[in-house]
C-alpha positions in Angstrom: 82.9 119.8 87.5 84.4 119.5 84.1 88.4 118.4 84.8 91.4 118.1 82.3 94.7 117.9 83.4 98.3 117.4 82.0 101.0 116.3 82.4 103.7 117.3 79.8 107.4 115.6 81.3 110.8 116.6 78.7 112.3 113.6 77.4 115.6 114.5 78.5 116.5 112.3 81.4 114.6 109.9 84.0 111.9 110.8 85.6 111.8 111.5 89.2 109.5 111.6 92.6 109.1 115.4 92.4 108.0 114.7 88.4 105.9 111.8 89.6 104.3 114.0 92.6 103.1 116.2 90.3 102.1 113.5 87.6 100.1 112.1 90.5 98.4 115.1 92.0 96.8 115.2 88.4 95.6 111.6 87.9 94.1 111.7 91.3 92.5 115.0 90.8 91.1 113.7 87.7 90.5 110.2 88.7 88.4 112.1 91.5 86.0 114.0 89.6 85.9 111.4 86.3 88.0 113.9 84.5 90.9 113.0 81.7 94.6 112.6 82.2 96.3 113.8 79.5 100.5 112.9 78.8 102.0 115.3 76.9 105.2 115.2 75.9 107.5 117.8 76.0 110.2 117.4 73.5 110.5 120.8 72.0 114.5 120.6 72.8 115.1 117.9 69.5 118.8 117.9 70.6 118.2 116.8 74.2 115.3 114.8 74.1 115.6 110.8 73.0 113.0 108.0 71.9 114.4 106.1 75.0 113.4 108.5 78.0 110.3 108.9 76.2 110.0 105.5 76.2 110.6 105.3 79.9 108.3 108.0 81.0 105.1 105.5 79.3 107.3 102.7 81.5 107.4 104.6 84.4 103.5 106.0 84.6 102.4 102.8 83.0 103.8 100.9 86.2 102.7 103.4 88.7 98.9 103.0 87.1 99.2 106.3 86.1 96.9 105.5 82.8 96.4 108.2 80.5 93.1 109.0 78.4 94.9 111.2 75.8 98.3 111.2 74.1 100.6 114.4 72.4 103.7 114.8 71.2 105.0 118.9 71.4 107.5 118.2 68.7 105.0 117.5 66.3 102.7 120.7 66.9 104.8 123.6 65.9 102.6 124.7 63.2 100.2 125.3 66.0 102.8 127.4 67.7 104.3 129.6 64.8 100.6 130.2 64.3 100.0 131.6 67.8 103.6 133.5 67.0 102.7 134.9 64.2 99.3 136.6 65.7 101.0 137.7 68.7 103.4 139.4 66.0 101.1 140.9 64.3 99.4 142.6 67.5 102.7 144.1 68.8 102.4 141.5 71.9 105.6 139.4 70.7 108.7 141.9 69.5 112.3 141.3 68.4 115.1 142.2 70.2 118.9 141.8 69.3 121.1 141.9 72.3 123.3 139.8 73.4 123.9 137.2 76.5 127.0 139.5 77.5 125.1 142.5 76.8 122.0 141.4 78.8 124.6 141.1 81.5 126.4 144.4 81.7 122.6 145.7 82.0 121.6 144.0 84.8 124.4 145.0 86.7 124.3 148.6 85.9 120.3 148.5 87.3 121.7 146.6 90.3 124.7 148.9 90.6 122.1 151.8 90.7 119.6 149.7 93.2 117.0 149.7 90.3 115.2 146.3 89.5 117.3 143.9 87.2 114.3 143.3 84.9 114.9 144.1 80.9 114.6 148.2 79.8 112.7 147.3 76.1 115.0 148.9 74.5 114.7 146.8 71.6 110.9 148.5 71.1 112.7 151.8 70.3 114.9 150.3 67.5 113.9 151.9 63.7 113.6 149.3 61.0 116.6 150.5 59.3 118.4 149.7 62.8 117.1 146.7 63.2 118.2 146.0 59.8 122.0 146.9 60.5 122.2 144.7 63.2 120.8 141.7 60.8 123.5 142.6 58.5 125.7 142.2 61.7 124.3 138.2 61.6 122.4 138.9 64.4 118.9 136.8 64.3 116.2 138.6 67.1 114.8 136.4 69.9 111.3 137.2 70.5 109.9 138.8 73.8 106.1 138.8 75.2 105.0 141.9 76.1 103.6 142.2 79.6 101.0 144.2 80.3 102.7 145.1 83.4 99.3 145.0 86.0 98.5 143.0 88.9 97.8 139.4 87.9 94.9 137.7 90.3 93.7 133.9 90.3 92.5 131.6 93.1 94.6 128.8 93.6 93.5 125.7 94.6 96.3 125.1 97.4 97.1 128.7 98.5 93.7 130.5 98.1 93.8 134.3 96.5 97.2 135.2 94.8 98.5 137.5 92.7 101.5 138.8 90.6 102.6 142.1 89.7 104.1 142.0 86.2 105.5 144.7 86.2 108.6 143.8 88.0 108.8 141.0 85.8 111.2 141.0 82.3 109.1 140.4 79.3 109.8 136.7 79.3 111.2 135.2 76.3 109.2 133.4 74.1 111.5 132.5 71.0 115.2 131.9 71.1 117.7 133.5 68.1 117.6 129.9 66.3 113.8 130.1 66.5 113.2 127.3 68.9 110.0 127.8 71.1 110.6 128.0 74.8 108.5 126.3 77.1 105.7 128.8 78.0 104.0 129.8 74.6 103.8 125.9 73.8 102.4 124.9 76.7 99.6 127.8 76.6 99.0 127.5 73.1 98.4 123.6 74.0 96.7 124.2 77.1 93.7 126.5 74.8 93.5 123.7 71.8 93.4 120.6 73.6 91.0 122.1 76.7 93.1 122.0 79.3 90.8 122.9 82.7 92.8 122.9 85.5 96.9 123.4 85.4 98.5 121.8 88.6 102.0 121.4 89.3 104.8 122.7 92.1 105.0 126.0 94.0 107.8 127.3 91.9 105.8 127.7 88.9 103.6 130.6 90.8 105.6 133.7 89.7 104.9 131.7 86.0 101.6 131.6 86.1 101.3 135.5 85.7 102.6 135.7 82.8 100.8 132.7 81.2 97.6 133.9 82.4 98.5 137.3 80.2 99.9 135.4 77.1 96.1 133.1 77.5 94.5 136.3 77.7 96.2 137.8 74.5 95.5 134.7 72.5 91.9 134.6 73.7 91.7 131.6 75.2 90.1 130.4 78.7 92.3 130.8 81.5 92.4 127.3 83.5 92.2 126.9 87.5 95.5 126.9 88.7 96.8 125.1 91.8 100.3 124.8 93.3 101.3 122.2 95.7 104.9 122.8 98.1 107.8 121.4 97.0 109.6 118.2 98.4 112.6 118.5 100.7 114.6 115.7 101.9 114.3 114.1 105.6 117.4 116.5 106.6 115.1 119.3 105.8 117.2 120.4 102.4 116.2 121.1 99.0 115.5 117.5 97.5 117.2 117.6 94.5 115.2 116.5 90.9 118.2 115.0 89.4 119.2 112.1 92.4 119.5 109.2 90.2 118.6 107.0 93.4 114.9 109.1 93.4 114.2 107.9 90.0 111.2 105.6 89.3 113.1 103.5 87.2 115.6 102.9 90.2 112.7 102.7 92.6 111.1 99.8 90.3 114.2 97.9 90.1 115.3 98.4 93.7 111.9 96.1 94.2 109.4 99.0 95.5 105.7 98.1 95.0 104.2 101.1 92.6 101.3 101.3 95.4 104.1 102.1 98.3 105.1 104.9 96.0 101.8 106.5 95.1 100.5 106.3 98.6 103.4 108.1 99.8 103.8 110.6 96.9 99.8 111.3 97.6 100.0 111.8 101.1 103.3 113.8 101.8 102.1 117.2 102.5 98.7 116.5 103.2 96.4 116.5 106.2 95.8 112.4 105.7 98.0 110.1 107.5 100.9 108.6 105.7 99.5 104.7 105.5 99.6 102.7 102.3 96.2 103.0 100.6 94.3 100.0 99.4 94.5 100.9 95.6 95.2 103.4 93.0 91.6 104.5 93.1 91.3 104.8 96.7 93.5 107.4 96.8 91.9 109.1 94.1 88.3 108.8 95.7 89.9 110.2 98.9 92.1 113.1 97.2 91.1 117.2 97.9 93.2 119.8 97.6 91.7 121.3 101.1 94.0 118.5 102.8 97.3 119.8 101.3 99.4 122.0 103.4 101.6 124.9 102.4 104.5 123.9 104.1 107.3 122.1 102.3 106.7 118.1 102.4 109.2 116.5 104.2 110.8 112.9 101.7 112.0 110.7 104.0 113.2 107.1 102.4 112.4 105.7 105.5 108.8 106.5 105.1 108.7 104.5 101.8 110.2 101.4 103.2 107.2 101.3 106.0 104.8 102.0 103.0 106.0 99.6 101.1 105.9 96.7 104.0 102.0 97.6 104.8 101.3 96.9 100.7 102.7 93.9 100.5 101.2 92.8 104.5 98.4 93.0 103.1 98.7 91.9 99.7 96.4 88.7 99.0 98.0 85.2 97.6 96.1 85.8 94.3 98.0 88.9 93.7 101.3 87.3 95.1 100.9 84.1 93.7 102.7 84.9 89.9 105.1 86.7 91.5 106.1 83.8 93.6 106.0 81.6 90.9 108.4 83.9 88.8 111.2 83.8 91.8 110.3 80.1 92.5 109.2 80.4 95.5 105.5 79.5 95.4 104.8 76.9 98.8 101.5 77.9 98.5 99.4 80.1 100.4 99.7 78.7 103.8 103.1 79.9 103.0 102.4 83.1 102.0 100.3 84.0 104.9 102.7 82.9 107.1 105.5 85.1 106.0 104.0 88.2 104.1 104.2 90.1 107.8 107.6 89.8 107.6 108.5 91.6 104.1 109.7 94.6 103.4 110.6 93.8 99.9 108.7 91.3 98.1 112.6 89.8 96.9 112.7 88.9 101.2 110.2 86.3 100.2 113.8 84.0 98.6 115.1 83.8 101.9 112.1 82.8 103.4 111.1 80.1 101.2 114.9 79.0 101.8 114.1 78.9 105.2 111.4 76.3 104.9 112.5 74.0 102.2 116.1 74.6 103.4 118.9 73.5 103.3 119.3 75.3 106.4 122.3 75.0 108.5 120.4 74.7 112.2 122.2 77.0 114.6 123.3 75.0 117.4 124.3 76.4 121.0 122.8 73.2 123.2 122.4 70.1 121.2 121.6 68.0 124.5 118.5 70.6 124.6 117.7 69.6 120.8 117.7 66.4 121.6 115.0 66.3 124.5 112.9 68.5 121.9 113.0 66.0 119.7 111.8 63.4 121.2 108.9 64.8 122.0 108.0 66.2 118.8 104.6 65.3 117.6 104.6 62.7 114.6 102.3 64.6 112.5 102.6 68.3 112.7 99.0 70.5 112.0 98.8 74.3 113.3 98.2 73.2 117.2 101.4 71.2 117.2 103.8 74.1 118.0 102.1 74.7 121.3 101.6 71.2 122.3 105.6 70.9 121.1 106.8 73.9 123.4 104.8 73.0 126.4 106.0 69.1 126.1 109.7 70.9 126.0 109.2 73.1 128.5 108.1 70.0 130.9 110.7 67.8 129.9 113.6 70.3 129.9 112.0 73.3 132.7 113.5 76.0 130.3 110.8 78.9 129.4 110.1 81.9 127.9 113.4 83.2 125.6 115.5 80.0 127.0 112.7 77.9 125.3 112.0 79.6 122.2 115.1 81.1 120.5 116.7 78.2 120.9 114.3 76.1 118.7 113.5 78.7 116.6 117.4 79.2 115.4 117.8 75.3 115.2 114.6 75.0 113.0 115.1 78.5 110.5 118.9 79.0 111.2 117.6 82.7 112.2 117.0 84.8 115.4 113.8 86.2 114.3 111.3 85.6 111.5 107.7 85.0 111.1 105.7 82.9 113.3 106.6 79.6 114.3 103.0 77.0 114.6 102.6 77.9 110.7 106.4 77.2 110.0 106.7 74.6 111.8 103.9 73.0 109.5 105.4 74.3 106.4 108.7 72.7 107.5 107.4 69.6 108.1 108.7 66.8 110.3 111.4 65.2 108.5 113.2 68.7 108.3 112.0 69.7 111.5 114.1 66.8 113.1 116.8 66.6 110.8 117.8 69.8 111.9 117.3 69.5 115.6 120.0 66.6 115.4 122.1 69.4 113.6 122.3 68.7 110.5 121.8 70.6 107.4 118.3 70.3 105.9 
């Protein structure tokens, strides 16, 4: 199967988990099926858009391995879209009408006072040309409405199977505002034809949408693309998960010291029929990806999820991989190190702490320092990964304590903590000098 997707994010703020989802469900889609990716950017709105969230949506997808194969800028196609305007024009499909907000209004709730649909009358198709020209004179400037065909709209969607839309109790959307700034849906078909867009996936609430674009791809003439619409996230109370939490952005998530595989492993599993594990890479997730597994209920975010996800990555992770990272935070002891404490990370910044632990100084905590004393003196002079069970079962003969007694008591002396990662390999990595400095109590 031939497969181009998009993704076309608005420059207008950071980018998000929901905007990521979808950016996601794409790549993998394509990654699947050796398709193309394809950013485009939407940044029709000059006022609101800015270089800088552009910037950070590359950042942001570059990060996450979201790689794309082609590149597009909206603001720098509208040639392409007065084009498509113009034709739709000139076949009666796109028509000027003059009301205003207020007016629009007091409309809508006359039909609603009279239990009729709120949905625009088209009254502006019965204005004469000298009409329309008084209200010009007036300073009004038209915005431009598509004309629905006003049928039954059928496609089969990926996620939900056979749907359809009935436009006519839809308004004739509109296309064009009064300053003559395009709206969102004609540049996005109009792109979708030139640039061969196959497939269009993205979120549930763009379904009553995709009616009317299927009509305005029809009246240009170009191929309608598959559709599919995955549910929306809610948040682990069950509520509407809002898009604009600055706390879900990526660039938060990134500096908050998530691993980008944590976040695409959870972002590609919520809602689906796989379990939620970490997977191994970017492209096992892509190799694994249909759209059969994806549920129709809502997908439950839960923060809580991500942490877990983001543990398994880096429990896993090998000491190539870690190893420039380590060296970046100064904390590379090597990879006897690294294997000794990566089970213990939920963060990769925990690793600090850790290496603290080891090369110290650690203040020992001391509860029995006649006990510390008897472990000492039966502490092996060269320490190799046998030497913590020869050590504890010398203590335990010399002193008869056992179980909990024996080991938390060694354990806090030796890492100043009441749990961590295992002791044989620590004790190694701690070596005797610090090892006994510490069980005298001292700080090492």
């Amino acid at each position: 199967m031939t497969v181009k997707v998009r993704f076309a994010p608005s420059p207008t703020g950071r980018i998000h988990v929901g905007n990521i989802r979808a950016a996601l469900t794409n790549w993998l889609f394509a990654k699947r099926f050796g398709g193309t990716f394809v950013l485009r950017i939407d940044d029709t709105d000059l006022e609101r858009s800015t270089q800088e969230y552009e910037d950070g949506i590359e950042t942001d997808l570059k990060w996450l391995g979201l790689v794309w194969g082609e590149r597009y800028n909206q603001s720098k196609r509208f040639d392409s879209y007065q084009i498509a305007a113009d034709r739709l024009k000139a076949e009666g499909k796109l028509y000027p009408c003059y009301e205003t907000g207020e007016e629009l209004d007091r409309r809508r709730k006359v039909q609603l006072s009279r239990s009729l649909p709120p949905i625009y009358d088209r009254a502006a198709l019965a204005l004469t040309d000298p009409e329309r020209a008084a209200l010009e004179a007036e300073g009004r400037r038209p915005h431009w409405r598509f004309k629905l065909d006003g049928r039954r709209v059928k496609w089969t969607d990926l996620v939900r199977g056979e749907c359809d839309v009935d436009t006519t109790s839809m308004s004739d959307p509109v296309l064009i505002r009064e300053d003559g700034a395009f709206l969102y849906t004609l540049p996005s078909v109009v792109d979708d034809i030139e640039m061969g867009i196959t497939h269009v996936v993205r979120g549930e609430d763009h379904v009553t949408n995709t009616g009317v674009q299927i009509e305005i791809f029809e009246a240009l003439g170009g191929a309608v693309p598959i559709f599919g619409h995955f549910s929306l996230l809610i948040g682990a109370d069950g509520e509407a998960l809002s898009k604009r939490i600055g706390s879900m952005s990526i660039m938060d998530m990134r500096e908050h010291g998530y691993e980008p595989l944590a976040v695409t492993s959870h972002l590609a599993r919520l809602g689906t029929s796989d379990p939620l594990e970490a997977g191994t890479s970017l492209e096992q997730l892509g190799e694994s990806f249909d759209f059969s597994k994806m549920g129709r209920a809502p997908a439950r975010y839960d923060p809580a999820d991500l942490l877990r996800l983001n543990a398994q990555v880096l429990h896993a992770m090998p000491y190539e991989t870690a190893k420039p990272r380590l060296a970046a935070i100064d904390s590379d002891l090597g990879e006897g190190f690294w294997l000794a404490i990566r089970a213990n990370l939920t963060l990769f910044a925990d690793v600090s702490a850790l290496a603290q632990m080891v090369r110290g100084p650690v203040t020992p905590v001391v509860e029995d320092q006649a006990f510390l004393t008897e472990a000492l003196a039966v502490l092996p002079q060269t320490l190799d990964a046998a030497s913590w069970g020869e050590w504890t079962n010398a203590v335990k003969e010399r002193t008869g304590a056992k179980g909990k007694g024996l080991f938390q008591p060694l354990r806090r002396a030796l890492t100043g903590m009441d749990h961590g990662p295992e002791m044989a390999p620590l004790l190694v990595l701690i070596g005797r000098e610090r090892a006994a400095a510490r069980l005298s109590g001292q700080t090492a």
